[in-house]
PDB file of N, H, CA, C and O in Angstrom:
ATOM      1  N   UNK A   1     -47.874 -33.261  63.385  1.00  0.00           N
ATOM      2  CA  UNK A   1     -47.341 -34.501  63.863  1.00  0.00           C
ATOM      3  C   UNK A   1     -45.853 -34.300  64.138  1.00  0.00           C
ATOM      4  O   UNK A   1     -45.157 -33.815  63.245  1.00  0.00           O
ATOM      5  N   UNK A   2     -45.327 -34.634  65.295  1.00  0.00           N
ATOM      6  H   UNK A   2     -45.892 -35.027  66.020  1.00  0.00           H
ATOM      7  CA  UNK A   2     -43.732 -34.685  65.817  1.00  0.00           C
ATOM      8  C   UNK A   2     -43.436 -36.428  65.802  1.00  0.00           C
ATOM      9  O   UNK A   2     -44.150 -37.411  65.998  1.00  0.00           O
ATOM     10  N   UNK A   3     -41.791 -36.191  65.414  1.00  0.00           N
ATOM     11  H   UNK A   3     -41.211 -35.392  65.255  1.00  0.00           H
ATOM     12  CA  UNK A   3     -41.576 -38.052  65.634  1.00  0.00           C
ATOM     13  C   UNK A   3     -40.104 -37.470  66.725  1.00  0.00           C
ATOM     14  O   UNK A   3     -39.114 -36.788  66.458  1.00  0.00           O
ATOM     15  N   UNK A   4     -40.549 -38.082  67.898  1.00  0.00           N
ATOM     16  H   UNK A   4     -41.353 -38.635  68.115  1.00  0.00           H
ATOM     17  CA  UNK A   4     -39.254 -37.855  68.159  1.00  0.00           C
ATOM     18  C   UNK A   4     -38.316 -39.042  68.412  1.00  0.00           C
ATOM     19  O   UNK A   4     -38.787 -40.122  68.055  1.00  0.00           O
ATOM     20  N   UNK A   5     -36.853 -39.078  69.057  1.00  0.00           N
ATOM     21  H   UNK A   5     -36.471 -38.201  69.347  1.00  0.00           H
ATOM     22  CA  UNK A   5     -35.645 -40.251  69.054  1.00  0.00           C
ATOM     23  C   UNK A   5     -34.992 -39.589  69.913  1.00  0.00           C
ATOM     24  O   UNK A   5     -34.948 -38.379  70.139  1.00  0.00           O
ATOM     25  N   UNK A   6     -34.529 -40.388  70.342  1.00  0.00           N
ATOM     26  H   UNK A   6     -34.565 -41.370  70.159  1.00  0.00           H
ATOM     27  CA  UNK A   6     -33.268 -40.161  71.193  1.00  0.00           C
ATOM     28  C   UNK A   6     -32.434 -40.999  71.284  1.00  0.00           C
ATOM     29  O   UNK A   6     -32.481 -41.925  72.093  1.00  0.00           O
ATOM     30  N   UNK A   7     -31.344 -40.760  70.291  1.00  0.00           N
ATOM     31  H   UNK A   7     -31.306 -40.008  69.634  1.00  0.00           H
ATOM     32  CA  UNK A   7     -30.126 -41.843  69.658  1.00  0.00           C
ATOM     33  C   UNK A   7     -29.656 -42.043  70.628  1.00  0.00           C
ATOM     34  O   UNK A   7     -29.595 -41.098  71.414  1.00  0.00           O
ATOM     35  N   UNK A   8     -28.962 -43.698  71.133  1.00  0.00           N
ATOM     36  H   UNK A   8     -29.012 -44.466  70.494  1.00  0.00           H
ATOM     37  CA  UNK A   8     -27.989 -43.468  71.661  1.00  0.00           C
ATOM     38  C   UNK A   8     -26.335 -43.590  71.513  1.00  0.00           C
ATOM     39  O   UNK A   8     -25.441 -43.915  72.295  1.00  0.00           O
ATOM     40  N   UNK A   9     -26.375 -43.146  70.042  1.00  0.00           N
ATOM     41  H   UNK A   9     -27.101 -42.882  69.407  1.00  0.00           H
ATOM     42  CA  UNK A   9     -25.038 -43.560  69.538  1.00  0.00           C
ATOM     43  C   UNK A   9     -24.725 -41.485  68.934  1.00  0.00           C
ATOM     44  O   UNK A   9     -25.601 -40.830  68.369  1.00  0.00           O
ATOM     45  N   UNK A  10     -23.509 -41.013  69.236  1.00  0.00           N
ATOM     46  H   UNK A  10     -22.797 -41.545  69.695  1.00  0.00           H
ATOM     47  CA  UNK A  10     -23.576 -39.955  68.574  1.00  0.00           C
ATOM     48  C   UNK A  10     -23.090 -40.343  66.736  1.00  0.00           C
ATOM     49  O   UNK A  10     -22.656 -39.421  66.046  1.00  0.00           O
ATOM     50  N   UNK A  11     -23.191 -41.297  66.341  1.00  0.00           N
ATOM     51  H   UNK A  11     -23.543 -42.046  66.901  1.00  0.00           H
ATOM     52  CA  UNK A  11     -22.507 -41.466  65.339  1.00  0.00           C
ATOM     53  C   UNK A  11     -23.138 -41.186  64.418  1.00  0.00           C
ATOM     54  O   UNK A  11     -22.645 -40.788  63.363  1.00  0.00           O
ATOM     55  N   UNK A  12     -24.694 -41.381  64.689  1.00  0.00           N
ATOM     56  H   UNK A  12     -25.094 -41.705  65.546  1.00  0.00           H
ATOM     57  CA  UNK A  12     -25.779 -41.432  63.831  1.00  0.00           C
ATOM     58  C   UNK A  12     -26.681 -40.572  63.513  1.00  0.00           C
ATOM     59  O   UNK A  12     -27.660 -40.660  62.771  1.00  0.00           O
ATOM     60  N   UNK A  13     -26.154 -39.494  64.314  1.00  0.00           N
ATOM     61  H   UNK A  13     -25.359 -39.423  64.916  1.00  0.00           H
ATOM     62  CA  UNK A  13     -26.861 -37.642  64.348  1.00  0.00           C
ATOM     63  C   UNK A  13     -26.309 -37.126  62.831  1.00  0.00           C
ATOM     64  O   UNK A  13     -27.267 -36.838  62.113  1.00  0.00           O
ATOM     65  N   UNK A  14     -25.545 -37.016  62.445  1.00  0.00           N
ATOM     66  H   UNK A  14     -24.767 -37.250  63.028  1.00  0.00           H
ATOM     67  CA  UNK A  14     -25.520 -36.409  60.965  1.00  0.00           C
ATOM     68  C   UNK A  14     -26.556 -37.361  60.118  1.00  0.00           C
ATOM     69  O   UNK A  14     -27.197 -36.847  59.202  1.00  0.00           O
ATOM     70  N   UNK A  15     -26.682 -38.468  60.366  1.00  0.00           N
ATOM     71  H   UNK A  15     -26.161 -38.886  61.110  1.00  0.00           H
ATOM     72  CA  UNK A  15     -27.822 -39.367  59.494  1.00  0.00           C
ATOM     73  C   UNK A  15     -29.175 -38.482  59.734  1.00  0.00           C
ATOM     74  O   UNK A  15     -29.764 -37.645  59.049  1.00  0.00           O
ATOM     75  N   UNK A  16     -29.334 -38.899  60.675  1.00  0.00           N
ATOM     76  H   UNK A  16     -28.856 -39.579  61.231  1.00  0.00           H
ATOM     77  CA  UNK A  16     -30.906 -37.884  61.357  1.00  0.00           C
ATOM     78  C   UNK A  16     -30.963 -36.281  61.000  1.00  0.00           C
ATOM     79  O   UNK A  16     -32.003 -35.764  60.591  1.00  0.00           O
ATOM     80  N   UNK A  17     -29.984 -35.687  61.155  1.00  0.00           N
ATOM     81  H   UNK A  17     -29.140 -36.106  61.487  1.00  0.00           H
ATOM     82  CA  UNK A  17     -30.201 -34.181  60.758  1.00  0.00           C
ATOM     83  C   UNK A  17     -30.124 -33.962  59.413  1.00  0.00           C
ATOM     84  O   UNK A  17     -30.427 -32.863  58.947  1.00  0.00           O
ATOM     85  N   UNK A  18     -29.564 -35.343  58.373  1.00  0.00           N
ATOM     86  H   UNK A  18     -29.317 -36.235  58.751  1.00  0.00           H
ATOM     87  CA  UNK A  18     -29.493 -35.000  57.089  1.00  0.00           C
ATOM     88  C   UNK A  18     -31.350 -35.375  56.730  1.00  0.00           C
ATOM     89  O   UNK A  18     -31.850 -35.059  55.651  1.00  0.00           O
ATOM     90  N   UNK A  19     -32.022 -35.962  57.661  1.00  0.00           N
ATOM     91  H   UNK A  19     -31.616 -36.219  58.538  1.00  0.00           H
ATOM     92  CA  UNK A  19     -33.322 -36.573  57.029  1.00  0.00           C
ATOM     93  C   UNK A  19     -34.318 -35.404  57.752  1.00  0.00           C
ATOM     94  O   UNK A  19     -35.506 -35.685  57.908  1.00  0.00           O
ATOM     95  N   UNK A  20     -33.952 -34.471  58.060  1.00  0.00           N
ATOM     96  H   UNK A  20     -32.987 -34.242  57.933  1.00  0.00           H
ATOM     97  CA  UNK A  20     -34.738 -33.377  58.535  1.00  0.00           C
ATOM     98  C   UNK A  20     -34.779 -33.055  60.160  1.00  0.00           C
ATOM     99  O   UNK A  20     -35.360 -32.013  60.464  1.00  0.00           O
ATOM    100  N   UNK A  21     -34.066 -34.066  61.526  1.00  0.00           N
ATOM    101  H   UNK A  21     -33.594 -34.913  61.280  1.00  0.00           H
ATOM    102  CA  UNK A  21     -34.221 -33.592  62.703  1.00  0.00           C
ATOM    103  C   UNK A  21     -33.168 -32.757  63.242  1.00  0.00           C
ATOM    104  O   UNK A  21     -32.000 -32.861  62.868  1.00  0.00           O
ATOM    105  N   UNK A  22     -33.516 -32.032  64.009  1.00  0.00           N
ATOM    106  H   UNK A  22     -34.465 -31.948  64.313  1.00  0.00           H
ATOM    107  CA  UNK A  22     -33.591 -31.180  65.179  1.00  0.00           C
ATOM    108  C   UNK A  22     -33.063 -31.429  65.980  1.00  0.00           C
ATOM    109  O   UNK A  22     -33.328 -32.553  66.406  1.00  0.00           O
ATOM    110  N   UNK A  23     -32.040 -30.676  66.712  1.00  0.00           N
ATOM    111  H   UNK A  23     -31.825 -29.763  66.366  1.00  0.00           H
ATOM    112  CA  UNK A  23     -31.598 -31.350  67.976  1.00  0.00           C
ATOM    113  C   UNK A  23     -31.998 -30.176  68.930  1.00  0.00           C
ATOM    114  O   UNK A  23     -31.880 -28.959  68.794  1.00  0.00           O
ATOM    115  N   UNK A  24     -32.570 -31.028  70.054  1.00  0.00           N
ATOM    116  H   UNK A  24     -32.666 -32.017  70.165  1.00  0.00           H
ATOM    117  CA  UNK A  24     -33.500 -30.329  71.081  1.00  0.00           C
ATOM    118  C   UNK A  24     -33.027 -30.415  72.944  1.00  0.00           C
ATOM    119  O   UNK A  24     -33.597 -30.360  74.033  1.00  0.00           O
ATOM    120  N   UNK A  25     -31.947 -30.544  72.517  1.00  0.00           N
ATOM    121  H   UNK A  25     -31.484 -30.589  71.632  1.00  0.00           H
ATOM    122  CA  UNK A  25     -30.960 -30.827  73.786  1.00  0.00           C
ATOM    123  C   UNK A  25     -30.314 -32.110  74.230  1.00  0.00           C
ATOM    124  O   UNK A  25     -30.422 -33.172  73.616  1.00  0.00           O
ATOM    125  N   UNK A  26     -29.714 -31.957  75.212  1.00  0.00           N
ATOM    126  H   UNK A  26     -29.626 -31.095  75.711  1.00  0.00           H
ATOM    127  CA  UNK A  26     -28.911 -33.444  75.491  1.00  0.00           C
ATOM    128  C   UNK A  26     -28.892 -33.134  76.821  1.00  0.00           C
ATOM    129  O   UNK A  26     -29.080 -32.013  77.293  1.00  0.00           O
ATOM    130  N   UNK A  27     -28.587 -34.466  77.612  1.00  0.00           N
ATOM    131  H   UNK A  27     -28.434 -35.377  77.229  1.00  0.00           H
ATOM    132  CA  UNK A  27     -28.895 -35.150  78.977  1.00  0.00           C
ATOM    133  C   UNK A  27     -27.557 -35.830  79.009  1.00  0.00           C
ATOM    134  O   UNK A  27     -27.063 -36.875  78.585  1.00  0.00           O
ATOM    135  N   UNK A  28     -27.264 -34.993  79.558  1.00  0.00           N
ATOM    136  H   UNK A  28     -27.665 -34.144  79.903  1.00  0.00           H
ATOM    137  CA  UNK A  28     -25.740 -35.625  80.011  1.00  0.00           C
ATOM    138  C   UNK A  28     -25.784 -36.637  80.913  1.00  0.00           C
ATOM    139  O   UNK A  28     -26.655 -36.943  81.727  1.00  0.00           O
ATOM    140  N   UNK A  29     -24.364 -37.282  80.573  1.00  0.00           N
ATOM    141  H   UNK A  29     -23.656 -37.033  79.912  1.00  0.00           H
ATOM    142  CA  UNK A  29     -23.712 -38.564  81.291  1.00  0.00           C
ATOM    143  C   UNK A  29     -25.505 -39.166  81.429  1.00  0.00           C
ATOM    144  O   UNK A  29     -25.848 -39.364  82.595  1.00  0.00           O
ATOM    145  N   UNK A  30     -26.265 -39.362  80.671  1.00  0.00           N
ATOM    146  H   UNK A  30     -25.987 -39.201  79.724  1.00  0.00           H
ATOM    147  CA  UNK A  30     -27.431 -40.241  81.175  1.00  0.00           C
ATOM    148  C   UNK A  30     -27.375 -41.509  80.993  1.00  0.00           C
ATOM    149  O   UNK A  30     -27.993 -42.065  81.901  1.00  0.00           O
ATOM    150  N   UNK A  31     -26.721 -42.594  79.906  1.00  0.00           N
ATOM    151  H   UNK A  31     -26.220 -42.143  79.169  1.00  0.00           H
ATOM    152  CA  UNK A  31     -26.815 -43.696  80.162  1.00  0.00           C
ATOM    153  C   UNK A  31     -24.994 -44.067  80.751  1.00  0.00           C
ATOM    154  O   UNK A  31     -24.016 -43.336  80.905  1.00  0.00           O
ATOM    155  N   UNK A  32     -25.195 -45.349  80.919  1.00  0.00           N
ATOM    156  H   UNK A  32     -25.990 -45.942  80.795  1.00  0.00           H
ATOM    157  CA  UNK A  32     -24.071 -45.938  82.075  1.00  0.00           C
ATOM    158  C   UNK A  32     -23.789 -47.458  81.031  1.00  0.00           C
ATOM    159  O   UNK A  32     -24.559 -48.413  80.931  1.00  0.00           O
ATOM    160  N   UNK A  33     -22.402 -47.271  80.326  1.00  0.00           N
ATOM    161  H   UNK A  33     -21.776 -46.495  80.407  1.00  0.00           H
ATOM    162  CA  UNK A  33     -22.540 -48.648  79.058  1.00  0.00           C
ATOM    163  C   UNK A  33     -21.845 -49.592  80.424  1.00  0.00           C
ATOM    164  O   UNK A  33     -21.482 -49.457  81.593  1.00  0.00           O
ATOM    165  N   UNK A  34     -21.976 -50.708  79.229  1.00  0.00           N
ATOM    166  H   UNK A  34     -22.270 -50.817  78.280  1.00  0.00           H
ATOM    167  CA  UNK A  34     -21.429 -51.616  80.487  1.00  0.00           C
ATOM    168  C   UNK A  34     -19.778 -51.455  80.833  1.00  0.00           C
ATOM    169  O   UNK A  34     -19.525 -51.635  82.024  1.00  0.00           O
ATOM    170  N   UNK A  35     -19.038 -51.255  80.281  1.00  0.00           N
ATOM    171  H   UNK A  35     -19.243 -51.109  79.313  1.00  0.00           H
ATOM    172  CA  UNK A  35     -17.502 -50.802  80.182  1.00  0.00           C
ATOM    173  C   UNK A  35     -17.333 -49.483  81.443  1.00  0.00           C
ATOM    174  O   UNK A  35     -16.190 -49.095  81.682  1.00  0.00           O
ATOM    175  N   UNK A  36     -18.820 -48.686  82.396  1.00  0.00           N
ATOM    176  H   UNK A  36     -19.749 -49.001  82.203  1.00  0.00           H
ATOM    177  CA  UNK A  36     -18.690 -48.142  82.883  1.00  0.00           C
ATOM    178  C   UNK A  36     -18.559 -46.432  82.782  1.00  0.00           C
ATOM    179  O   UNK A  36     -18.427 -45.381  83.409  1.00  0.00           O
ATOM    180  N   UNK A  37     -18.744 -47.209  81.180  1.00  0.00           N
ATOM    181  H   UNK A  37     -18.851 -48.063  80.671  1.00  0.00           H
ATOM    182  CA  UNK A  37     -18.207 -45.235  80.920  1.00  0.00           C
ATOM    183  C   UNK A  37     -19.642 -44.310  80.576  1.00  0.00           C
ATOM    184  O   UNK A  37     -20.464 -44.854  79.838  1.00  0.00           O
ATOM    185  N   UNK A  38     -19.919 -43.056  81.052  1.00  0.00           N
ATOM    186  H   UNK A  38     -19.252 -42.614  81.652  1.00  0.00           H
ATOM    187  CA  UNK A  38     -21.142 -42.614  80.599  1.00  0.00           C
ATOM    188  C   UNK A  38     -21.451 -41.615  79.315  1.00  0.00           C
ATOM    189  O   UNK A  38     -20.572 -40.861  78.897  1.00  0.00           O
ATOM    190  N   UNK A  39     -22.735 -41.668  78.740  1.00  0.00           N
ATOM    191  H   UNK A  39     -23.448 -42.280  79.079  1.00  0.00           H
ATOM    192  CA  UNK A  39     -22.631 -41.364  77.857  1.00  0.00           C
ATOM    193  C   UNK A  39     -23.780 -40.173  77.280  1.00  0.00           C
ATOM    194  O   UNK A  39     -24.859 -40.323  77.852  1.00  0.00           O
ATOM    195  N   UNK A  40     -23.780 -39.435  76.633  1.00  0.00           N
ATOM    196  H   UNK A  40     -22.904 -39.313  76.167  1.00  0.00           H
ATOM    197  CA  UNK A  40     -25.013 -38.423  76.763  1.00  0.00           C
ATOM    198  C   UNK A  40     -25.656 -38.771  75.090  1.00  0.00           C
ATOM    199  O   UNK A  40     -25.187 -38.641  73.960  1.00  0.00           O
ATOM    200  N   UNK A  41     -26.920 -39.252  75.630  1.00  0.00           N
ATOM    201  H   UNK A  41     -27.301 -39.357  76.548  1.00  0.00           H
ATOM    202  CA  UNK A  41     -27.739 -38.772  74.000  1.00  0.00           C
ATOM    203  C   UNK A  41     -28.411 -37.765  74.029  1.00  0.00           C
ATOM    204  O   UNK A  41     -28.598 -37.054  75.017  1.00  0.00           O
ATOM    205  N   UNK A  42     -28.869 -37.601  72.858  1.00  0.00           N
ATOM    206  H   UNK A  42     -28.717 -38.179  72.055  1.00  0.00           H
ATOM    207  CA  UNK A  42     -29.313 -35.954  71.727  1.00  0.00           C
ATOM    208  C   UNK A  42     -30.886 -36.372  71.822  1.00  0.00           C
ATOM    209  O   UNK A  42     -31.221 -37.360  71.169  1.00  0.00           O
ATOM    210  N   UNK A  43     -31.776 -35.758  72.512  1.00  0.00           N
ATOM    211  H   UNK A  43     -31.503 -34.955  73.042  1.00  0.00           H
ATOM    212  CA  UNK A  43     -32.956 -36.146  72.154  1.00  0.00           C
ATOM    213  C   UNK A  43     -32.875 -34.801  70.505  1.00  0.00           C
ATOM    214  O   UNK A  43     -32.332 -33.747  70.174  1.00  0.00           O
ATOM    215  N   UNK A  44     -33.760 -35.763  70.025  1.00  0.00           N
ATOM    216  H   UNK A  44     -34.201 -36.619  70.294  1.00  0.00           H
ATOM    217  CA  UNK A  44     -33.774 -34.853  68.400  1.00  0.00           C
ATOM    218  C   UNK A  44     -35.090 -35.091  68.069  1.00  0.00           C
ATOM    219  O   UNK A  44     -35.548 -36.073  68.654  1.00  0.00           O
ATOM    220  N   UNK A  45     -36.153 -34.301  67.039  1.00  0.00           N
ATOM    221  H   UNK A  45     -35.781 -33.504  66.564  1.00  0.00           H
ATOM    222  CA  UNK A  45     -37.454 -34.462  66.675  1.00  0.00           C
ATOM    223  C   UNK A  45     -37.318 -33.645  65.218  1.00  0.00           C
ATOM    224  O   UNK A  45     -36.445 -32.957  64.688  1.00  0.00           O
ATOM    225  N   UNK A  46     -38.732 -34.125  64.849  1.00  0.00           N
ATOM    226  H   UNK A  46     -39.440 -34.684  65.280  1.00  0.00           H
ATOM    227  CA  UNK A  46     -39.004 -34.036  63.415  1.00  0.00           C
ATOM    228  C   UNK A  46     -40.380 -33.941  63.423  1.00  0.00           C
ATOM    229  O   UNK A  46     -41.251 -34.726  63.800  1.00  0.00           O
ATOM    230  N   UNK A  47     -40.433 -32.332  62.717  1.00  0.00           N
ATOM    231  H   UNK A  47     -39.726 -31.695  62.411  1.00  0.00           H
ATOM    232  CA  UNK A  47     -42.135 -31.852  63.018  1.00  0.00           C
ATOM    233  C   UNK A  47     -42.523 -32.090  61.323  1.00  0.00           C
ATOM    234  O   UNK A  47     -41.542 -31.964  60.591  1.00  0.00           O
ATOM    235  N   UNK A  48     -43.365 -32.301  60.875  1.00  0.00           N
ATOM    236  H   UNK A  48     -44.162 -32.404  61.470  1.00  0.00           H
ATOM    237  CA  UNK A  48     -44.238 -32.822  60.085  1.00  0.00           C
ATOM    238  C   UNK A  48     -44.804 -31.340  59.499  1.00  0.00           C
ATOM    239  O   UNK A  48     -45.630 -30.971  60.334  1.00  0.00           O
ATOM    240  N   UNK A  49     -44.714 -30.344  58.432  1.00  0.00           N
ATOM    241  H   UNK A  49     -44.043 -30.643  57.754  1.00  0.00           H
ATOM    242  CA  UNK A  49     -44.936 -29.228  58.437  1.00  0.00           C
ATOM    243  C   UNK A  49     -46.436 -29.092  57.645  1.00  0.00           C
ATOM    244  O   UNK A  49     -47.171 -28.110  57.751  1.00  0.00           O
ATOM    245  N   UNK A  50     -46.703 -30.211  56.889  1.00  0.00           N
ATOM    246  H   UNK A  50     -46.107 -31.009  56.804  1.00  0.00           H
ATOM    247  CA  UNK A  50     -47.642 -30.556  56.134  1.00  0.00           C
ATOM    248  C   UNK A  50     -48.912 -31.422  57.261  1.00  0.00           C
ATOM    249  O   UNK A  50     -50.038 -31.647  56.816  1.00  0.00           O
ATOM    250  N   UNK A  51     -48.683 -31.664  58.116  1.00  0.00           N
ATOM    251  H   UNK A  51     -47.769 -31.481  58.477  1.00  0.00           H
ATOM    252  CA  UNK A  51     -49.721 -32.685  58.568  1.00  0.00           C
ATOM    253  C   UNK A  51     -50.908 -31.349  59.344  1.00  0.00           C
ATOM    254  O   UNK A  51     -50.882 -30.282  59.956  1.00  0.00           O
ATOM    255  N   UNK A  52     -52.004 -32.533  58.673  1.00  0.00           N
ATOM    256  H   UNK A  52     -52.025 -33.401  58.175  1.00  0.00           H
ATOM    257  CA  UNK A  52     -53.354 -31.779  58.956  1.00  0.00           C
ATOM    258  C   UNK A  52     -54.327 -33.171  59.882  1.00  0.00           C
ATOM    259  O   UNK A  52     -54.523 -34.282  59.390  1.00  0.00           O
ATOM    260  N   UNK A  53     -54.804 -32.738  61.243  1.00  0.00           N
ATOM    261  H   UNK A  53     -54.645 -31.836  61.643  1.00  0.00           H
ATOM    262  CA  UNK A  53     -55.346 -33.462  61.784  1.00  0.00           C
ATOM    263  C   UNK A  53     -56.826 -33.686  61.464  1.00  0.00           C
ATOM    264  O   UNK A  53     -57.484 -34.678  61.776  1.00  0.00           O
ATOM    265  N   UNK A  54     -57.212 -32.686  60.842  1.00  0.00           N
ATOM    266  H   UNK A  54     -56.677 -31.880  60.589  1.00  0.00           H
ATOM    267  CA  UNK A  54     -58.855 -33.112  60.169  1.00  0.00           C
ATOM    268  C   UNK A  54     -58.638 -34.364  59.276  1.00  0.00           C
ATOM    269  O   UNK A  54     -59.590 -34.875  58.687  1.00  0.00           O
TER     270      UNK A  54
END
C-alpha cells in the first residue's frame, strides 16, 4: 500500500518526512497563489512495508 500527498505548503515537509515520507520530486512554479507569486510542491509518498494484499 502507497499513501501519497502533495503539500502545498513547504513548511510542512519536515512534519511528513519525520512520519516516514519520501520525497519523489517537485513540479515547479506549478501552483499560481493569488498574490501572483508561483509556487512548487513536493509530491512525497509513504510505502507501507508491512502491507499484505491477501
Amino acid at each position: 500500500m502507497e499513501v501519497h500527498i502533495i503539500p502545498a505548503s513547504h513548511n510542512i515537509y519536515n512534519f511528513y518526512t519525520s512520519l516516514g515520507f519520501i520525497d519523489e520530486g517537485r513540479h515547479e512554479n506549478k501552483i499560481l497563489n493569488s498574490d501572483l507569486t508561483l509556487e512548487t510542491p513536493i509530491h512525497m509518498a509513504w510505502i507501507n512495508p508491512q502491507f499484505n494484499p491477501v
